[in-house]
N, C-alpha and C positions, 0 to 999 in steps of 0.2 A: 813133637819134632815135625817140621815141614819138610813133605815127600816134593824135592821140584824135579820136576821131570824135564827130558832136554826140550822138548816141545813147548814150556815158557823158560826155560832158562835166558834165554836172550829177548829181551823185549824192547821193541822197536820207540824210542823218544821221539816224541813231541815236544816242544819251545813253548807251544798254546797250550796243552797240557798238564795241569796242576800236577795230580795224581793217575797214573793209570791202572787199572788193575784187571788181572788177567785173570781165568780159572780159578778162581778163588773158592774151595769146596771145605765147608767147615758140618763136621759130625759129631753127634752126641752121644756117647753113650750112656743106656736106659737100662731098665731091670729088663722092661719090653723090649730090647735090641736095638741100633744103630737107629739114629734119625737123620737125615741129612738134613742140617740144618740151614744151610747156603749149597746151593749145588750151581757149578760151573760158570759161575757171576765174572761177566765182563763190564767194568765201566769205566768211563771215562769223565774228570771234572774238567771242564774247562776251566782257564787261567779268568778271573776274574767275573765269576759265572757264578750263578746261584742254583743249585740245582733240588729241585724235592726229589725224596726217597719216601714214598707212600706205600700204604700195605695197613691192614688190621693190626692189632695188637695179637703178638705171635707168631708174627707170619717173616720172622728171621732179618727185619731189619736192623735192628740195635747189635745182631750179630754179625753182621754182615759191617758195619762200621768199626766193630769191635777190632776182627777181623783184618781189617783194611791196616788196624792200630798197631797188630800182632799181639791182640793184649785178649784174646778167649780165655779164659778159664775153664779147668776143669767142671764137668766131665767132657767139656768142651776142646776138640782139635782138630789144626788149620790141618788140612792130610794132602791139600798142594795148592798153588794160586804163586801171583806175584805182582807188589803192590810197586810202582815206581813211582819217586815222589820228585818232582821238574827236574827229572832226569840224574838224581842223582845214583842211585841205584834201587836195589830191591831191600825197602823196609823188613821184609819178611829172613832175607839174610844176616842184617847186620845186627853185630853185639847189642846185648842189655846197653851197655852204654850210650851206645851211638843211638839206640832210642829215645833211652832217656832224655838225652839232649834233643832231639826234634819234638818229643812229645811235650807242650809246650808254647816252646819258640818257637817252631815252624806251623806246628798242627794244636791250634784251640781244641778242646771236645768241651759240651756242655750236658753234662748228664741229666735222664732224664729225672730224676731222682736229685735234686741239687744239694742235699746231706748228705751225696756219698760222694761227693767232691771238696767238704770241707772238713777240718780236724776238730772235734769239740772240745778240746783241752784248749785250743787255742783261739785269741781274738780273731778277726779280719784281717788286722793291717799286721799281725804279728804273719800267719799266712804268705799275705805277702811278700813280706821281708823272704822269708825260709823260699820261697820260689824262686827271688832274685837270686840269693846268694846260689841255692843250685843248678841255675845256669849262667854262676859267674858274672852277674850282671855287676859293678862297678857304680855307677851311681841309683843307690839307692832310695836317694829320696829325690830323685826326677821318677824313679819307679811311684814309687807314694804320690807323686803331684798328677801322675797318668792315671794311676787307679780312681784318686779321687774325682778329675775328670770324666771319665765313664761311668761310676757312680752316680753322677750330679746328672750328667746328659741320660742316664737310666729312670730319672727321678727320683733319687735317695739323697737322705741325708748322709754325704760323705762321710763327716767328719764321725757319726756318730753310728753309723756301720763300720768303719775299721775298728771302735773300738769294744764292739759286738762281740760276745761267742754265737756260732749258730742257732742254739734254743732260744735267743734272743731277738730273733728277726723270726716274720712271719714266711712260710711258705712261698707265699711272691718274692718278696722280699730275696730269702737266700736264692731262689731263680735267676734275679738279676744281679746276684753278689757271683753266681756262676759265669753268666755271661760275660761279666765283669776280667774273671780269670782267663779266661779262653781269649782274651784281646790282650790285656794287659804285656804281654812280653812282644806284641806287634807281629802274632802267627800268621803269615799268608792264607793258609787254608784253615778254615771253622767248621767243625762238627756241631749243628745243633742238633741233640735227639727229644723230642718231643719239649722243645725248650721253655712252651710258653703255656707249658701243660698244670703248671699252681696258679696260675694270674686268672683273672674274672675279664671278659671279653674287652673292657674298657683301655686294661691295661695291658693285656695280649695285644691287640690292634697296636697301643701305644710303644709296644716294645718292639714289635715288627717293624715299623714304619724307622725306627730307630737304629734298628739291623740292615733296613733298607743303606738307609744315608750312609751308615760307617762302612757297609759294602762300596759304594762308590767312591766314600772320600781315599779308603785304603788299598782299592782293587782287590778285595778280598775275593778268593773261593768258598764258597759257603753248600756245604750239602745239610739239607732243610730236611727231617727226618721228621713223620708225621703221619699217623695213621687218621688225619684227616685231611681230607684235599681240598677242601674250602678252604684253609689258614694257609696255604702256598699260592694257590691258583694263583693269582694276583703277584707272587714274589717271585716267585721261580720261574728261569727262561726255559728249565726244561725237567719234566719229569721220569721218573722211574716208577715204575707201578711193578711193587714186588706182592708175590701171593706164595704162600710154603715154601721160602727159600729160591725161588726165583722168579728173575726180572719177567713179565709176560706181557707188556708193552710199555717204551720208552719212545720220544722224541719229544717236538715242544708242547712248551705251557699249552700256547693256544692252539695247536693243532690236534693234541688229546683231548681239549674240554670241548672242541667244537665236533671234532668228527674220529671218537670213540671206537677202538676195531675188538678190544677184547670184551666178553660178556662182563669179567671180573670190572674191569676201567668202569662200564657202563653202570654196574649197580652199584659202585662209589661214590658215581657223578648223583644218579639219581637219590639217594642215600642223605644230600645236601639238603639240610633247611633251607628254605626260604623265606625272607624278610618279606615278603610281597605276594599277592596271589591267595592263592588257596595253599593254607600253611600245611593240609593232610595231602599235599602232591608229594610232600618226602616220603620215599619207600625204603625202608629197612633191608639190608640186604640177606638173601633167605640163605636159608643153611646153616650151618656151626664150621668153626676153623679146621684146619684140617686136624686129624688127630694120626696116630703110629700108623694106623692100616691104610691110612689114605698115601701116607708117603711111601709104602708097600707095594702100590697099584703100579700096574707098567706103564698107562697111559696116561691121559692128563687128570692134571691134581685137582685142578676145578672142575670135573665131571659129575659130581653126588648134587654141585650145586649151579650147572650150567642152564639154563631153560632154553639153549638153542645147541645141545649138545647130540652127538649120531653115534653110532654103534661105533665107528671105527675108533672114538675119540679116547676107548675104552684101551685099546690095542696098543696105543704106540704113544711118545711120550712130546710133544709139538715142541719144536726148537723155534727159536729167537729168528725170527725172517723181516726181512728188509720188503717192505711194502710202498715205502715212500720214499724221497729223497731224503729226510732225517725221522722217519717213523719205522718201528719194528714193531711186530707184536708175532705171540707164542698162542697161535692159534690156528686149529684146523679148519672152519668154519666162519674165516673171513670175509666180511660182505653179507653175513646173514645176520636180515634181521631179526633180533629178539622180541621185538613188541607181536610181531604173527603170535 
């Protein structure tokens, strides 16, 4: 059950605004005690924006979307936040049903895992069918002539994908039978979580570049979810760099890749292969994720593995601050540099 407190009960709309979301704090519970697995996440999609959501594997992104869905699962619970979706109220409020119906038609998700978005009793185009009819859709085989179009522009054989079970397509493959789903009903806003995470680089490139175009043909809102920030750089107007449950610097693409404020952003960037150069200038980024005692500490959570971090950093816990006209970061030690 969602505890909303009067302090986001009323959340101010935006027109330019996909989704907005307010205080959004999702906790686990552990045999080891409470984790907080999203703590006090504010964000914002703009209306026809592509946005990355970056962070390690672990580090509470796919929950944080989950979240956004009202779809956590146990031992997993939203305990307050409020998600507005182009104003028409707060996801987090309304009935199983009136979810159900936007989950969908309004809001694609593309799981990362794209066998936990298919039924294996049943074909593709049988699938399909069963999605129309449950959001009432009326022509069903203009439904079938759309699916087979994004199919085809994905690079698949249409015809011989709907008449597939899942163990019958390869890994890529049910990837792009995912992506496929998540457009198919004409959803404004698309969740990709790690979408292009079974494809071999040729065809990751080629799927992007394909997410790019249907973004602009359909003004889609697109949150690009990726614990790699080489595979958005290039896509997304604007990043979030989450680290254990919260955002620790956000604003643009190119204003984060070029001038870096959090230590965490900086050894992501550097972390990046490079095609060119000296290919041992990638540096690993040092440390392990957080684990239960880290999220226990009072101060900041990237401390055990900061190399420009100071006694006080230990003490207190850095909040989301405004540094730039569209740049934030959640740092006590900004403006220092880390190569000293």
């Amino acid at each position: 059950m969602v505890n909303h407190s009067a302090a986001n009960a009323e959340i101010e709309t935006d027109e330019r605004i996909a989704i907005r979301v307010r205080n959004i704090n999702v906790v686990y519970a552990t045999p080891t005690g409470r984790i907080p697995a999203v703590r006090n996440v504010d964000l914002d999609l703009p209306k026809g924006s592509i946005t990355g959501i970056i962070g390690e594997s672990g580090s509470g992104k796919s929950t944080l979307i989950m979240a956004i869905m009202n779809a956590v699962t146990k031992p997993g619970n939203i305990e307050s936040g409020s998600v507005i979706l182009n104003g028409q109220g707060d996801l987090l409020k309304m009935s199983r049903e009136q979810q159900r119906k936007i989950r969908g038609k309004e809001i694609g998700f593309v799981f990362q895992a794209a066998q936990n978005s298919l039924n294996p009793l049943r074909r593709v185009g049988q699938q399909i069918l069963d999605l129309g009819r449950s959001h009432d859709i009326k022509d069903l085989r203009g439904l079938i002539r759309h699916a087979k179009q994004l199919l085809t522009r994905l690079g698949l054989d249409a015809d011989r994908v709907l008449a597939s079970y899942q163990h019958e397509l390869s890994g890529g493959m049910r990837q792009r039978v995912g992506i496929m789903f998540a457009l198919v009903l004409n959803a404004d806003v698309v969740f990709l979580d790690e979408a292009t995470t079974a494809l071999d680089m040729l065809s990751q490139a080629s799927v992007l570049e394909i997410i790019r175009e249907l973004q602009k043909e359909k003004h889609l809102t697109i949150a690009l979810v990726s614990h790699d920030i080489g595979v958005v750089a290039d896509l997304s107007e604007r990043i979030e760099i989450f680290y254990a449950g919260e955002i620790v610097e956000e604003g643009r693409t190119s204003k984060i890749l070029s001038d870096p404020e959090h230590p965490y952003t900086r050894g992501l960037i550097r972390a990046i292969p490079r095609i060119s150069g000296n290919i041992d200038s990638a540096e690993p980024l040092k440390g392990s994720s957080p684990d239960y005692k880290t999220y226990q500490q009072p101060g900041c959570l990237f401390y055990d593995r900061c190399p420009i971090r100071a006694e006080g950093c230990l003490k207190s816990r850095p909040e989301l601050a405004q540094i730039g006209r569209e740049h934030k970061v959640a740092c006590f030690r900004v403006g220092v540099d880390d190569r000293n």
